[in-house]
C-alpha positions in Angstrom: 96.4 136.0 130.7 98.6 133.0 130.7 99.9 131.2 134.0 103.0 130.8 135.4 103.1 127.3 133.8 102.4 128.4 130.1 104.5 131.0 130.2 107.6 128.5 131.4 105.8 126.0 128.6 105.9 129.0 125.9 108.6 131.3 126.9 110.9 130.7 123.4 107.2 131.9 122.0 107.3 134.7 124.4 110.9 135.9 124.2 110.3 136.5 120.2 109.6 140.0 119.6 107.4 139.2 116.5 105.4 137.0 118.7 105.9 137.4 122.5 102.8 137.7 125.1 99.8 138.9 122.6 100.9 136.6 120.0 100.9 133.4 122.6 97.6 134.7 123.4 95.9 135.1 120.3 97.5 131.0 119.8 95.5 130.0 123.0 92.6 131.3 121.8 92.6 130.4 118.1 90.5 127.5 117.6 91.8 125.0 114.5 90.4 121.6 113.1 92.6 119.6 111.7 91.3 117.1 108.8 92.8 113.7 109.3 95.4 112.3 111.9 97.4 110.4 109.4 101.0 111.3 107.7 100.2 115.2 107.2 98.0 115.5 109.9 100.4 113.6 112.5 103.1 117.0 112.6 100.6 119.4 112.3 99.0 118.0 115.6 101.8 117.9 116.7 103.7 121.2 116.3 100.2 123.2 116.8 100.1 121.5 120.3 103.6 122.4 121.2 102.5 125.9 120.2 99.7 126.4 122.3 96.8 126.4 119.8 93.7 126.4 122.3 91.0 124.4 120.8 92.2 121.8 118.3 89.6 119.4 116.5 90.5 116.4 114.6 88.8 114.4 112.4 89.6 110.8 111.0 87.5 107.6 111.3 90.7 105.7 110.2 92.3 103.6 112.4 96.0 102.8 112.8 98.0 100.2 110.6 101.3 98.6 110.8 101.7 100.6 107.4 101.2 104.1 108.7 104.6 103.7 111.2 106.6 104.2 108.6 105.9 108.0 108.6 103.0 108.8 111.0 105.6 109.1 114.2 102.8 110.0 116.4 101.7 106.5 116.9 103.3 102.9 118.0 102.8 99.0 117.5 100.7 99.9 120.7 98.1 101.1 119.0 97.6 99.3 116.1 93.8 98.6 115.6 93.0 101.7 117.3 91.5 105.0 116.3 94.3 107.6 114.7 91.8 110.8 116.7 91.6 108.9 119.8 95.0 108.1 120.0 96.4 111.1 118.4 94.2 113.3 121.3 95.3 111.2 124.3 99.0 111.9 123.3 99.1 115.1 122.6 97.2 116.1 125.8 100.3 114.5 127.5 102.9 117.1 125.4 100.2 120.0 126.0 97.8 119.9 128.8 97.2 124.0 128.0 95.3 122.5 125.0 91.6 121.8 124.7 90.9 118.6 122.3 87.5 117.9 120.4 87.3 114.3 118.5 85.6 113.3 116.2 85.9 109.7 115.3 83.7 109.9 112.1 84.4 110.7 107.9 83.8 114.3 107.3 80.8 114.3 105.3 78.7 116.8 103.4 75.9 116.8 106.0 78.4 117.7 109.2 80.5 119.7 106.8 79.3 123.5 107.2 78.3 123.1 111.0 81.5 121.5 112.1 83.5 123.9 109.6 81.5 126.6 112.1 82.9 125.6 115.4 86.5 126.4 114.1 88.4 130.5 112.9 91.0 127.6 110.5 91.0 124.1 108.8 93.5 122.5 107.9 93.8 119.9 105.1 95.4 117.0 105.8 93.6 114.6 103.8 94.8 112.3 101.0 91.8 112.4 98.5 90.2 114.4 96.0 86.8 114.1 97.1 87.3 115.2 100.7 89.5 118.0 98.9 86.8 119.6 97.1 84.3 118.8 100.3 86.9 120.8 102.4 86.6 123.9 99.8 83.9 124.3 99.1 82.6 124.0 103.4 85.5 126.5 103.4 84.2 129.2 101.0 80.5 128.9 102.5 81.6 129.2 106.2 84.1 132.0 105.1 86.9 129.8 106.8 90.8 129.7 105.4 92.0 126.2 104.5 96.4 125.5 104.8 96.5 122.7 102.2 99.2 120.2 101.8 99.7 117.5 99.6 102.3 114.9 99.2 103.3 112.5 96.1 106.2 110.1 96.7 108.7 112.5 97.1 107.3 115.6 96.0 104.7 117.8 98.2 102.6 121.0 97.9 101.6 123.8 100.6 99.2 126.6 99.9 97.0 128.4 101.4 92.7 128.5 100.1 90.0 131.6 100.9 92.7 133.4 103.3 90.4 136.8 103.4 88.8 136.0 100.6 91.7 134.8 98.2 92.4 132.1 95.5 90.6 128.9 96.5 91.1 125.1 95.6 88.9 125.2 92.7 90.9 128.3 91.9 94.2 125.8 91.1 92.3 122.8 90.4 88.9 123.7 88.9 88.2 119.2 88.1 89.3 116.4 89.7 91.6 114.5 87.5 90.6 110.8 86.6 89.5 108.0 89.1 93.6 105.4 89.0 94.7 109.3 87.1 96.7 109.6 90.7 97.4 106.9 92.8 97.5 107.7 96.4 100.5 106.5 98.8 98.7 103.1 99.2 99.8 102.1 95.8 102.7 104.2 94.9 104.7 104.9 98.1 105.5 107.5 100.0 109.0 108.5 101.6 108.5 108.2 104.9 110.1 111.8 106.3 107.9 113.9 103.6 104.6 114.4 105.3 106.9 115.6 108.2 108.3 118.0 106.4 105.3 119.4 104.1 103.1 119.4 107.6 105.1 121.3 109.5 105.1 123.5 106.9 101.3 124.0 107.1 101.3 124.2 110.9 103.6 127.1 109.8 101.2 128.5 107.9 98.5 128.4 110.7 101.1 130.2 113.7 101.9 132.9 110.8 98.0 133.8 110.0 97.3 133.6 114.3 99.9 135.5 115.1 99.6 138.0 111.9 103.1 137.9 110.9 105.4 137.0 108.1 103.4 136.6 104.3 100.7 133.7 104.4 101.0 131.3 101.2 97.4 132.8 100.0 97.5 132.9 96.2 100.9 130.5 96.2 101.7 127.1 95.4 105.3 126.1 97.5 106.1 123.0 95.7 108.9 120.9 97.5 110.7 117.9 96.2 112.3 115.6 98.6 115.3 114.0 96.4 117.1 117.6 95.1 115.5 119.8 97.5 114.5 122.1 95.1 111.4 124.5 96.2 109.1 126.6 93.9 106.7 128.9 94.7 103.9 129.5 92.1 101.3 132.6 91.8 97.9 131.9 90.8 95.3 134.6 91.2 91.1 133.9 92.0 89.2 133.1 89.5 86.1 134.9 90.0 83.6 132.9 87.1 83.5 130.1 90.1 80.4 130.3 92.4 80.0 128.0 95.2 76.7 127.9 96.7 76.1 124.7 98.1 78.1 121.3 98.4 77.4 118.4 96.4 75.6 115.5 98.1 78.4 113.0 96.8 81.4 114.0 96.2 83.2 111.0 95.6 80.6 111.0 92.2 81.9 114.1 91.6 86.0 113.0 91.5 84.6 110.3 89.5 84.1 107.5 91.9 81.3 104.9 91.8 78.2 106.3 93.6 77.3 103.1 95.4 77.8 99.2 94.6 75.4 96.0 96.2 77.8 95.4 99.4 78.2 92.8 101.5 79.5 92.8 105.1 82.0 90.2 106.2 79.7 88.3 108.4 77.4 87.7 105.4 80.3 86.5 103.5 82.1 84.5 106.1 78.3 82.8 106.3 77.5 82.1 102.7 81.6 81.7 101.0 81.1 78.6 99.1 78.8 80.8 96.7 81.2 83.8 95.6 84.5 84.1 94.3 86.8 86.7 95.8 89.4 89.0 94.1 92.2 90.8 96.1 92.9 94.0 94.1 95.2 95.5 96.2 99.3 95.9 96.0 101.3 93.0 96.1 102.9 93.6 99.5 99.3 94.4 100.9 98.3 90.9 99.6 101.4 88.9 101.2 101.0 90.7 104.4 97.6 89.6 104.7 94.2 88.2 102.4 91.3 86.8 103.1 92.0 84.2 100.0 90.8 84.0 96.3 92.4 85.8 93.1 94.6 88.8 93.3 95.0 91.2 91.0 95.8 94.9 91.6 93.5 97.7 90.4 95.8 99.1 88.0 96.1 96.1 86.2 92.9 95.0 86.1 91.6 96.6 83.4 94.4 94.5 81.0 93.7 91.3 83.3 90.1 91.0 83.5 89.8 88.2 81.6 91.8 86.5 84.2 88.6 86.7 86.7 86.5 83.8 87.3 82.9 84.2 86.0 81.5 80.7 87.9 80.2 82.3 90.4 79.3 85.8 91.7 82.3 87.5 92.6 83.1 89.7 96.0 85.9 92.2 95.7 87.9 93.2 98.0 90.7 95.9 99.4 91.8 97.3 102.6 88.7 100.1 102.9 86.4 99.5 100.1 87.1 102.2 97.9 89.1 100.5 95.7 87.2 98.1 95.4 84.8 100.1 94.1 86.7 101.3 91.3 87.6 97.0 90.3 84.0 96.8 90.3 83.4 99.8 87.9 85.8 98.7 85.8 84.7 94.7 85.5 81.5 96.2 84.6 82.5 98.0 81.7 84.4 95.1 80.9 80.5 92.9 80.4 81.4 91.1 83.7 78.3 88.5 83.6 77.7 87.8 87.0 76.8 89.8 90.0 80.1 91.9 91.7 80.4 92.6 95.4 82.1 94.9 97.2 83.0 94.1 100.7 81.8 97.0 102.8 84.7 98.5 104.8 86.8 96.4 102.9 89.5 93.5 105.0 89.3 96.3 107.6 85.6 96.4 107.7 83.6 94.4 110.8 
């Protein structure tokens, strides 16, 4: 039953035949985990508050930057430096106190993967990388779970719905990951800022229309939606049944094509021993004004024209925001016959 005090909270909910009492009630009992608190994940959170999901879980290890207010609306310069989940819990429990939070301030990773996946009847995908993609999948298709999937690419986003009683899946759509710098992510290419409102309130539609069981769920359907002519498409694609998923990959950032590993060095190592590296910078311009921690700059995609530009005196640490493009520099100088030993700074500028 709900109180007196849900029912004033919900009562456009309740007043809407298609919805009304039973439908608010299957919402507080649904329980949905939400994968990343960052520019999708920010309006999904939100609007599946406001809507009385029960149990919501959200995942992100990420913590917020001056660069995310642009479009994550859910935070403030108040809480730069701290953890998007923690934050992103503690606020929304002030616009919902009917709703039932579970953090976890962590990556999702293939060994949590199928018992967190568990825990949950949805999952939504609000992540902004191939590997966690394909991790999100296939944890989906093993725990029999349905995945609302967004996407969003400067001013263009996708919405579609993955293993919805069975259905089309991600690998369905996209059976490979495309190139490692084949699709730059919003760190490097931009990003309108009111997009990942728009595309994730469309998922969190997607989530009230399969707990309520009305309208027609996006299974089997691409929406594409571009921002600039407004201009929406919705595309059929059917399972493809050759594709058998019986266990996840232990690395699935080798399977998008990203280095395995790298030698690393923490910043306190570095900070110690400086006068025997050089450091390159291979992130964007602005990111390099804003702040840098000193030596070359040269941003990943133009390295592989610029290498000769890097010093080869002395080892060399490289360096981004995270680490993972970092990475990537690395790879790439070492294809290049880079003679002397490359570093990547674990965690990246961010990293302690």
């Amino acid at each position: 039953m709900l109180s007196k005090q849900e029912q004033q909270q919900y009562n456009r909910h309740l007043i809407l035949n298609e919805i009304g009492e039973s439908g608010q009630l299957k919402l507080k009992q649904a329980k949905v985990l939400v994968i990343g608190a960052g520019g999708l994940g920010c309006p999904i959170l939100q609007y599946l508050t406001a809507a009385g999901v029960g149990s919501i879980g959200i995942i992100d290890h990420d913590t917020i930057d001056q660069s995310n207010l642009q479009r994550q609306i859910l935070y403030s310069h108040d809480d730069i430096g701290k953890f998007k989940a923690e934050v992103a819990a503690n606020k929304l429990s002030r616009l919902n106190p009917f709703v039932n939070f579970e953090i976890f301030v962590q990556r999702l990773t293939s060994e949590i993967a199928i018992e967190l996946f568990s825990k949950y009847d949805i999952v939504v995908d609000g992540s902004d990388n191939f590997p966690t993609r394909y991790l999100v999948n296939d944890t989906a298709v093993l725990t029999k779970k349905p995945v609302v999937f967004g996407s969003i690419f400067k001013f263009e986003g996708q919405v579609s719905v993955f293993n919805h009683k069975n259905g089309p899946t991600y690998r369905c759509l996209y059976p490979n990951p495309p190139k490692p710098n084949e699709v730059p992510n919003c760190s490097e290419i931009g990003v309108l800022g009111v997009l990942p409102g728009i595309i994730g309130s469309l998922q969190a539609n997607e989530v009230l229309k399969m707990i309520c069981g009305v309208g027609e769920v996006l299974s089997g359907k691409l929406l594409t939606y571009n921002a600039l002519t407004m201009q929406q498409l919705v595309l059929s694609f059917k399972k493809n049944e050759t594709i058998q998923i019986t266990g996840l990959d232990a690395d699935y950032s080798f399977f998008c094509g990203l280095p395995k590993s790298s030698l690393e060095i923490t910043k306190g190592e570095l900070e110690k021993n400086l006068e025997q590296y050089n450091l390159l910078d291979v992130r964007e311009n602005y990111e390099h004004a804003q702040y840098n921690i000193g030596g070359q700059h040269i941003p990943l995609g133009e390295l592989a024209n610029r290498n000769i530009e890097v010093s080869q005196e002395k080892d060399l640490v490289v360096y981004c925001k995270a680490g993972v493009r970092s990475k990537m520099a690395i790879e790439i100088l070492k294809d290049k016959g880079f003679a002397k030993q490359l570093l990547n700074l674990k965690g990246g500028i961010l990293g302690v």
